[in-house]
N, C-alpha and C positions, 0 to 999 in steps of 0.2 A: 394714732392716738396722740392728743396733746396734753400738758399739762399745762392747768390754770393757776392762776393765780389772786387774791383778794389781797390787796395793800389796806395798811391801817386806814385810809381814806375813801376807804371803800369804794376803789376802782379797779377793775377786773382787766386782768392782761395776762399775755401766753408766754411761756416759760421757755427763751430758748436755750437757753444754757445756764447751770445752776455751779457757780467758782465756791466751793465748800470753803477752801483754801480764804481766800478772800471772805468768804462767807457776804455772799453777793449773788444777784440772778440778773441776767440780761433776759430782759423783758420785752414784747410789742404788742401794739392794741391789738384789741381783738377785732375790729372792724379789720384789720391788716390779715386777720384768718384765709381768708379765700382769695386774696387776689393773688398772691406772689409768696414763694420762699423769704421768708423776711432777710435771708444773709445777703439779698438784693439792695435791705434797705440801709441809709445809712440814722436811721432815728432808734434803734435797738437803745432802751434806757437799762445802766446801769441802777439798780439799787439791793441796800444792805439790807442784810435779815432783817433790820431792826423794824425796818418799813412794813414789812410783809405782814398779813394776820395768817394768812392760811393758804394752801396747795393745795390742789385736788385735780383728778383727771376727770371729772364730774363735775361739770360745770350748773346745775343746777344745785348740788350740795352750798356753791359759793356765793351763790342768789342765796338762797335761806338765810334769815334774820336767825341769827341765836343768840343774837341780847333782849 
């Protein structure tokens, strides 16, 4: 099971590790889902809470329009 992610810019990406601490989530596309373990990759984007609108393990929740 993955968890997703919806950034204020409204671009959807997977959660790979979530630094509370930091209050930060290292992030990779979702097109990067199927091919490989992303800790292969070296483009894991850091970004801050502040970016993020919403998580969800339900990625259709994250497609829905709620504005």
């Amino acid at each position: 099971m993955h968890t997703y992610c919806k950034l204020k810019n409204g671009k959807i990406m997977v959660v790979w590790s979530d630094n509370q601490t930091e209050e930060t989530m290292e992030l990779y596309k979702l097109s990067e889902l199927d091919i490989a373990s992303p800790r292969f990759y070296k483009n894991l984007t850091t970004v801050p809470y502040s970016k993020i609108d919403r998580t969800d393990t339900n990625l259709s929740v994250l497609n829905y329009n709620y504005y």
